[in-house]
N, CA, C and O atoms as a DFTB+ gen file, in Angstrom:
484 C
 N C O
     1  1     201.752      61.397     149.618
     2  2     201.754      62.609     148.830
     3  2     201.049      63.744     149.574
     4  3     201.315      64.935     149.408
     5  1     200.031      63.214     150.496
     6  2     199.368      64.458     150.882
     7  2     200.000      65.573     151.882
     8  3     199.863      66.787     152.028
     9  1     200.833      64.447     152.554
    10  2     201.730      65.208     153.819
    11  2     202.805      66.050     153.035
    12  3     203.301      67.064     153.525
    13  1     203.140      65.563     151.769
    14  2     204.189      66.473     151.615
    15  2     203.722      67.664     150.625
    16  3     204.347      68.697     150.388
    17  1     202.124      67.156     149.966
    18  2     201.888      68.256     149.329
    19  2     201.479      69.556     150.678
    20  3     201.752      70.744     150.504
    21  1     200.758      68.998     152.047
    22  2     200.281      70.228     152.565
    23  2     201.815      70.966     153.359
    24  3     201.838      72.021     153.992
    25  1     202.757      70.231     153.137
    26  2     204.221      71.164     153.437
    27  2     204.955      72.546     152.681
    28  3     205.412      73.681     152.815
    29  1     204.566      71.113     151.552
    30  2     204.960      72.552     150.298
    31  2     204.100      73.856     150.066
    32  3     204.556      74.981     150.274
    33  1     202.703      73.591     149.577
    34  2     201.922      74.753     149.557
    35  2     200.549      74.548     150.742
    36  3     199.408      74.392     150.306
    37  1     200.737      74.563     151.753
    38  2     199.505      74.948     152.585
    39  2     198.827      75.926     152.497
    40  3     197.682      75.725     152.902
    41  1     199.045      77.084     152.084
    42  2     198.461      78.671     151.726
    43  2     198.124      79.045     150.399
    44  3     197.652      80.167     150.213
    45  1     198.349      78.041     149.179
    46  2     198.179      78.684     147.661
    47  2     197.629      77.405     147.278
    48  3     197.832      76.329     147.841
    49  1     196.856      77.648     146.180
    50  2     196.279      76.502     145.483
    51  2     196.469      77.027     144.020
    52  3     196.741      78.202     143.774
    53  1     196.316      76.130     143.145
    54  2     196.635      76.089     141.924
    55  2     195.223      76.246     140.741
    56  3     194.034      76.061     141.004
    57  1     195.666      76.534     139.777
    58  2     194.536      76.626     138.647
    59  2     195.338      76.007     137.228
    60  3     194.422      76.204     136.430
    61  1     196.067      75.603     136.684
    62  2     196.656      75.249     135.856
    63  2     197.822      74.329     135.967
    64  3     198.947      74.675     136.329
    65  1     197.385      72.897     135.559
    66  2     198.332      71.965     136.593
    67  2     198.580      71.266     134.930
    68  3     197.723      70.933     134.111
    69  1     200.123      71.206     134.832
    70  2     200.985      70.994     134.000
    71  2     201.636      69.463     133.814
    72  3     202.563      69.171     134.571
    73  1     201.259      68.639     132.996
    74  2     202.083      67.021     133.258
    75  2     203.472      67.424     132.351
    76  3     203.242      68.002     131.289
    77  1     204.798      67.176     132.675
    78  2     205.429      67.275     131.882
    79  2     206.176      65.817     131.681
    80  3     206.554      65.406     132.779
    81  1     206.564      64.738     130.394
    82  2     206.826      63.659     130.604
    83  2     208.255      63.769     129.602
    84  3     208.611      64.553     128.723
    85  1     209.006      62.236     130.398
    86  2     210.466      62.173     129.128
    87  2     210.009      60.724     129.248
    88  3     209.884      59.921     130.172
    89  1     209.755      60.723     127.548
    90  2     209.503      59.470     127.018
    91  2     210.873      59.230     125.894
    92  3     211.402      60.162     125.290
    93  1     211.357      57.562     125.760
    94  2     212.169      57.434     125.385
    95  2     212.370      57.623     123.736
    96  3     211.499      57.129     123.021
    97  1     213.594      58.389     123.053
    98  2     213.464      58.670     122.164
    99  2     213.348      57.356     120.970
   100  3     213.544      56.204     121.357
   101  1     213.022      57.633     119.534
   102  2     212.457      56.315     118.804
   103  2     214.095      55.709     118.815
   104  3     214.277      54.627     119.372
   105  1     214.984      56.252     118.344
   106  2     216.458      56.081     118.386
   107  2     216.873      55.492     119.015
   108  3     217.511      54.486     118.706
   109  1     216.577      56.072     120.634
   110  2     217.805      55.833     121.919
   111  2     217.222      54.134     122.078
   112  3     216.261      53.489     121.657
   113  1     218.378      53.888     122.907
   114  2     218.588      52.166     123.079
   115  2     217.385      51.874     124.254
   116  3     216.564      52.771     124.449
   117  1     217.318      50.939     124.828
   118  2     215.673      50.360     125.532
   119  2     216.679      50.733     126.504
   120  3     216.470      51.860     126.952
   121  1     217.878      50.057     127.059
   122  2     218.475      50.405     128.123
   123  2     219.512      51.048     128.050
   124  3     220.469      50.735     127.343
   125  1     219.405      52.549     129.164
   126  2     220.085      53.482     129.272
   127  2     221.722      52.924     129.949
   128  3     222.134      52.079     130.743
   129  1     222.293      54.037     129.029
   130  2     223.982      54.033     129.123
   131  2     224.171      54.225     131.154
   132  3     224.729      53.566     132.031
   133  1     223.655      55.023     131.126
   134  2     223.947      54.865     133.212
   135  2     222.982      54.979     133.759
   136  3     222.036      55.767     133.735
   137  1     223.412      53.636     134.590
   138  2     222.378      52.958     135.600
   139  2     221.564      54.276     136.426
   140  3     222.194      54.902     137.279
   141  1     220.246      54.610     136.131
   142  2     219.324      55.607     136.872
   143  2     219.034      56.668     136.308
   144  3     218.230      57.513     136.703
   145  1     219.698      56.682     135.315
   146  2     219.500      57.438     134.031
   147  2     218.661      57.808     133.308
   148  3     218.161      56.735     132.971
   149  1     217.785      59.037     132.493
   150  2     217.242      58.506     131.688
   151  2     217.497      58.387     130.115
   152  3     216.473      58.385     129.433
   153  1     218.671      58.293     129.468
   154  2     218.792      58.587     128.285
   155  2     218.465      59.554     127.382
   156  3     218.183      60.732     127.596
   157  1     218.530      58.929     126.311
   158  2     217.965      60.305     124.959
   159  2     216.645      60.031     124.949
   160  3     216.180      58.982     124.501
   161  1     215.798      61.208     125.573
   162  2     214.435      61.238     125.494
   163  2     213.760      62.583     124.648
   164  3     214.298      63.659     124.387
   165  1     212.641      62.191     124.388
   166  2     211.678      63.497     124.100
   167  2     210.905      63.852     124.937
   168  3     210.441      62.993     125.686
   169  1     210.460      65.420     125.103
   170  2     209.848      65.791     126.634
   171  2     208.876      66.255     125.831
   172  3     209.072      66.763     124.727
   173  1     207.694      66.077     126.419
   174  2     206.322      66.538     126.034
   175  2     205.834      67.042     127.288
   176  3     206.334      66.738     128.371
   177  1     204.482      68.106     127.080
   178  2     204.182      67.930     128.255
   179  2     202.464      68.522     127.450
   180  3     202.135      68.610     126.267
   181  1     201.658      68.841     128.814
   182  2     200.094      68.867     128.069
   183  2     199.760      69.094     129.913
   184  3     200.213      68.604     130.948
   185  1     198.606      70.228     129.519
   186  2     198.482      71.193     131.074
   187  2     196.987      71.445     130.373
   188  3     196.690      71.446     129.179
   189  1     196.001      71.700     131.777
   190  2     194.485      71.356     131.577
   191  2     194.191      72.703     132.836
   192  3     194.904      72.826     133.831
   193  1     193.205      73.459     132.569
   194  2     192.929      74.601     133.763
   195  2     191.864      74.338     134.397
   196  3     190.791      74.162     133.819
   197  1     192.033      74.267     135.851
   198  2     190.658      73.684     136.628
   199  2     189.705      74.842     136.618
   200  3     189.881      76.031     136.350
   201  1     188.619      74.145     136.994
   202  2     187.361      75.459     136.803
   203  2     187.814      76.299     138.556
   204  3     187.469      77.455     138.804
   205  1     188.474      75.570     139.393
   206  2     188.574      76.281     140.610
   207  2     190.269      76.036     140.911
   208  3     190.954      75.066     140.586
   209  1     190.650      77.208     141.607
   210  2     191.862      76.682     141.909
   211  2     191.857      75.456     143.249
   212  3     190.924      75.196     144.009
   213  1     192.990      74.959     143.215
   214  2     193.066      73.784     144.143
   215  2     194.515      73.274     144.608
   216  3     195.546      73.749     144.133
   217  1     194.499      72.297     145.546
   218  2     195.503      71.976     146.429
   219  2     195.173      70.169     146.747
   220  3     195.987      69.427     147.298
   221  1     193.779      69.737     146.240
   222  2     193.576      68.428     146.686
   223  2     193.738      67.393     145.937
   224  3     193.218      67.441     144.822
   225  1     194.539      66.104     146.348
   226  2     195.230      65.242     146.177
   227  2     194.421      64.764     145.028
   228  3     194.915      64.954     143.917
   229  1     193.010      64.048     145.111
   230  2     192.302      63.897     144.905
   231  2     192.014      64.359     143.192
   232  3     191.975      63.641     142.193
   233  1     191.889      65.429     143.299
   234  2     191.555      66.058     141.900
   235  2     192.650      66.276     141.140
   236  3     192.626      66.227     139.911
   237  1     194.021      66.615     142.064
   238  2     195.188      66.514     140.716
   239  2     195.320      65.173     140.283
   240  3     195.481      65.055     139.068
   241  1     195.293      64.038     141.008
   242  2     195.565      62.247     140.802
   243  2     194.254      62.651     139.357
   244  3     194.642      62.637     138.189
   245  1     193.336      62.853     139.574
   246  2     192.329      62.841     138.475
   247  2     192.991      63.530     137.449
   248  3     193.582      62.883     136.585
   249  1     192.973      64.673     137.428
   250  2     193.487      65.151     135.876
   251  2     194.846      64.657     135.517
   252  3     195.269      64.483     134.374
   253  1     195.560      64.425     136.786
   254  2     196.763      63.936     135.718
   255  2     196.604      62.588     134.980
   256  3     197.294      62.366     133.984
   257  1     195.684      61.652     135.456
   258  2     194.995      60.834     134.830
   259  2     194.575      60.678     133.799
   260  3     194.922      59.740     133.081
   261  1     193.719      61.563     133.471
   262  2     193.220      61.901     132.141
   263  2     194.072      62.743     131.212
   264  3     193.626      62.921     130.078
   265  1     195.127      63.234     131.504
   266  2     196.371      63.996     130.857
   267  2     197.047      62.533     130.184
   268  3     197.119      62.331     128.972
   269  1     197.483      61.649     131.164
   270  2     198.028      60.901     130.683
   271  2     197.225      59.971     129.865
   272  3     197.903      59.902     128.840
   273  1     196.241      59.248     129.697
   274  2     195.388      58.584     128.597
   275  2     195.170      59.981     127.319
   276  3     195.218      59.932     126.090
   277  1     195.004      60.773     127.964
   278  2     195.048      61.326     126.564
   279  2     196.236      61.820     125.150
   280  3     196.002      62.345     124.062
   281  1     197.871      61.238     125.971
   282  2     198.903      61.211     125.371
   283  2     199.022      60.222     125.616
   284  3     200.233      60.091     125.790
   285  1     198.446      59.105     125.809
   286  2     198.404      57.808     125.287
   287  2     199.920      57.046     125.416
   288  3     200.050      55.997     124.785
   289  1     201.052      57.539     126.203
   290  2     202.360      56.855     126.576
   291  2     202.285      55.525     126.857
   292  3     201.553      55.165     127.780
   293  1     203.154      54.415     125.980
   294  2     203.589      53.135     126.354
   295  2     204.323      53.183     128.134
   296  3     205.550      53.269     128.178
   297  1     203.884      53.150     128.913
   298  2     204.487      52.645     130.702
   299  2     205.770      52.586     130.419
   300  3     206.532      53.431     130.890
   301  1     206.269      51.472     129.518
   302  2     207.618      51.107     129.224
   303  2     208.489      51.708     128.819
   304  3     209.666      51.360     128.729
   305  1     207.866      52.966     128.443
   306  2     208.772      54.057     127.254
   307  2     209.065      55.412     128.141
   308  3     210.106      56.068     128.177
   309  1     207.810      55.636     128.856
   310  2     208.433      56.534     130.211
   311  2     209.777      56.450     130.951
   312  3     210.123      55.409     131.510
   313  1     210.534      57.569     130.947
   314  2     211.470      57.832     131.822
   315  2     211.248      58.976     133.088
   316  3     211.891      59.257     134.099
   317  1     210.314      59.343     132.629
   318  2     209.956      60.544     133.971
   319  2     208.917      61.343     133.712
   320  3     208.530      61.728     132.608
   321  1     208.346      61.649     135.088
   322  2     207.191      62.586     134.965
   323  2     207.448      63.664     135.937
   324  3     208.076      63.674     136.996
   325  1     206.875      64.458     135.372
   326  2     206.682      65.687     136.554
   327  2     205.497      66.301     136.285
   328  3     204.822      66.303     135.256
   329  1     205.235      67.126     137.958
   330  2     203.853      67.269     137.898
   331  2     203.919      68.771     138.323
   332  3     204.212      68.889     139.513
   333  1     203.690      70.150     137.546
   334  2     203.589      71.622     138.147
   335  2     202.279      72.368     138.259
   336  3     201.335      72.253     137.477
   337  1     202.324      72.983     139.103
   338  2     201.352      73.899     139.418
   339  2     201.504      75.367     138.970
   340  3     202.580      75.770     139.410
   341  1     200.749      76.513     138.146
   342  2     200.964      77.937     138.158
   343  2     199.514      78.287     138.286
   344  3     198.681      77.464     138.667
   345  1     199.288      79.247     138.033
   346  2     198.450      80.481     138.418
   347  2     197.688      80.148     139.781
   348  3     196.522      79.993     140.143
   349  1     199.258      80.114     140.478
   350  2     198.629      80.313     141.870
   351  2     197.958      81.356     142.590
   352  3     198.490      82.462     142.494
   353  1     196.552      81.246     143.535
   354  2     196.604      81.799     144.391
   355  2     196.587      81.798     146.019
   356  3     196.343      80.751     146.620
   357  1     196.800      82.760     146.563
   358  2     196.094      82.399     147.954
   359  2     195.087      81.641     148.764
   360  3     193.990      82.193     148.676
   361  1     195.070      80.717     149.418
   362  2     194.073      79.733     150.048
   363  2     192.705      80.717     150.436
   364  3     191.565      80.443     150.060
   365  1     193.029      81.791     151.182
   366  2     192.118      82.565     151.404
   367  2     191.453      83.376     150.043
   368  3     190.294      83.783     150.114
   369  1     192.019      83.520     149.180
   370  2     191.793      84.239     147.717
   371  2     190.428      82.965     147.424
   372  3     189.254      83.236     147.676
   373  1     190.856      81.642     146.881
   374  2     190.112      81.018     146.720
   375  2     188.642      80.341     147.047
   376  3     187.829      79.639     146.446
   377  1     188.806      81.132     148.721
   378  2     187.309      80.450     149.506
   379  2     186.722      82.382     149.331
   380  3     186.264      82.682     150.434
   381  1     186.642      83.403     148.528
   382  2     186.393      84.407     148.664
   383  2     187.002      85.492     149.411
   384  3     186.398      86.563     149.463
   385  1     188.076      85.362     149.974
   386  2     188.481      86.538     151.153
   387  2     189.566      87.424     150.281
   388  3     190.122      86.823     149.362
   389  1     189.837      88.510     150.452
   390  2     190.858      89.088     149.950
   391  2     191.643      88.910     150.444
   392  3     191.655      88.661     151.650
   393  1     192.657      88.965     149.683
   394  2     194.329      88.875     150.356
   395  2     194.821      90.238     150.780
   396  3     194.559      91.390     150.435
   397  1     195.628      89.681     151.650
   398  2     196.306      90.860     152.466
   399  2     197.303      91.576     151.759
   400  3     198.326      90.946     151.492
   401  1     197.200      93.123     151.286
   402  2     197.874      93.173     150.729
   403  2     199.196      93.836     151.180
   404  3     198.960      94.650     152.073
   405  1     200.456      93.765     150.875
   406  2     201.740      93.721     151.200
   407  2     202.253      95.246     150.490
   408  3     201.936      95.484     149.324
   409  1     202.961      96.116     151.193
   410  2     203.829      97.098     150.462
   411  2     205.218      96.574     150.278
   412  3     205.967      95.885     150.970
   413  1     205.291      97.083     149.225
   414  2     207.264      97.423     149.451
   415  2     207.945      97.879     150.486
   416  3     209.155      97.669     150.568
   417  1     207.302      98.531     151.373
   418  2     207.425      99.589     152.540
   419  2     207.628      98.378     153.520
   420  3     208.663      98.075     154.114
   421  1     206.612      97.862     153.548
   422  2     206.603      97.007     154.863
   423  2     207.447      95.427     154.734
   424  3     207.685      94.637     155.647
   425  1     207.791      95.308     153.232
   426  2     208.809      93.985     153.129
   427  2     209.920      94.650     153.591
   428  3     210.667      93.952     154.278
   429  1     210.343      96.113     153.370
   430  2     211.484      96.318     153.792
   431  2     211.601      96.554     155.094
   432  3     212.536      96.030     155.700
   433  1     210.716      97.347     155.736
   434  2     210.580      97.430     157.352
   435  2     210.795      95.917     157.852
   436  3     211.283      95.678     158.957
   437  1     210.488      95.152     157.166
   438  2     210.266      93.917     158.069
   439  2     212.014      93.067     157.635
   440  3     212.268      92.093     158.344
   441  1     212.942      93.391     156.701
   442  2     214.271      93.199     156.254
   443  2     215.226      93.055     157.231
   444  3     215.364      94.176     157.721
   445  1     215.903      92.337     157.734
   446  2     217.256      92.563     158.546
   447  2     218.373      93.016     157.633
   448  3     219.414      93.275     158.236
   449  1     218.406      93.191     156.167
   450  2     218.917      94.162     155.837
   451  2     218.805      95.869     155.934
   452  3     219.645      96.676     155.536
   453  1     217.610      96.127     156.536
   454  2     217.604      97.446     156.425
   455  2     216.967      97.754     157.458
   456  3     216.149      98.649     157.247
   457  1     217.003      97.365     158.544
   458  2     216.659      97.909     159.887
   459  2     214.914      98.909     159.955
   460  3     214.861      99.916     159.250
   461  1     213.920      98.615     160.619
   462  2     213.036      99.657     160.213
   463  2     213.572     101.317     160.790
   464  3     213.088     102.299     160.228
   465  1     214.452     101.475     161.781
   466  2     214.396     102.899     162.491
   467  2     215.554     103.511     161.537
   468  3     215.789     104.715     161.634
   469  1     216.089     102.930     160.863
   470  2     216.550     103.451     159.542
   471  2     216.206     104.070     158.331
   472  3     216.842     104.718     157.499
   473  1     214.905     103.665     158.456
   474  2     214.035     104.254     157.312
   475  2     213.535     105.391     157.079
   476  3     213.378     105.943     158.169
   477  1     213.105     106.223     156.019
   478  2     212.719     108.068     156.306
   479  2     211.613     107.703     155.435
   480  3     211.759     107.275     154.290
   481  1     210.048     107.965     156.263
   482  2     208.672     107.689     155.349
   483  2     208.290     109.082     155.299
   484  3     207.270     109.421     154.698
């Protein structure tokens, strides 16, 4: 997990980390109509805000931990989890530094749609 979490976000860390689960509905049958499937489920989900934002393996395995004992899911009744991150910020935002800030001006200067010596500032 760690190699692919520092792929995805190496530069932003998170403050509000989201469990979202599909647990099987009381209705639907124990085994699903197609093989890999997950059937008729209900999706819940339950999101906890860290006192710091973050990126380490370590501390999301923890809260999602305690996310999950605290919705108390039968193992057996799970069909899927997912795990999101929002109120991201910048890696540098988080250890104190300001972020660099970006114009409109200069996303477009920097565009291969719009050439910078094209531009009238």
């Amino acid at each position: 997990m760690e190699s692919f979490q520092y792929q995805m976000f190496p530069q932003v860390r998170g403050r509000l980390l989201t469990l979202k689960l599909k647990i099987r509905a009381k209705d639907a049958p124990v085994e699903t109509a197609k093989f890999m499937g997950h059937g008729v489920c209900d999706s819940i989900s339950r999101s906890t805000t860290l006192v710091t934002a973050s990126h380490e393996t370590k501390i999301i395995e923890k809260e999602v931990q305690i996310l999950l004992k605290q919705l108390k899911v039968d193992c057996c009744e799970l069909r899927g989890m997912g795990i999101q991150f929002s109120k991201l910020v910048a890696d540098n935002v988080s250890k104190g530094k300001q972020p660099k800030q970006n114009s409109l001006l200069s996303f477009v200067a920097r565009s291969k749609i719009f050439p910078s010596e094209n531009l009238v500032t």
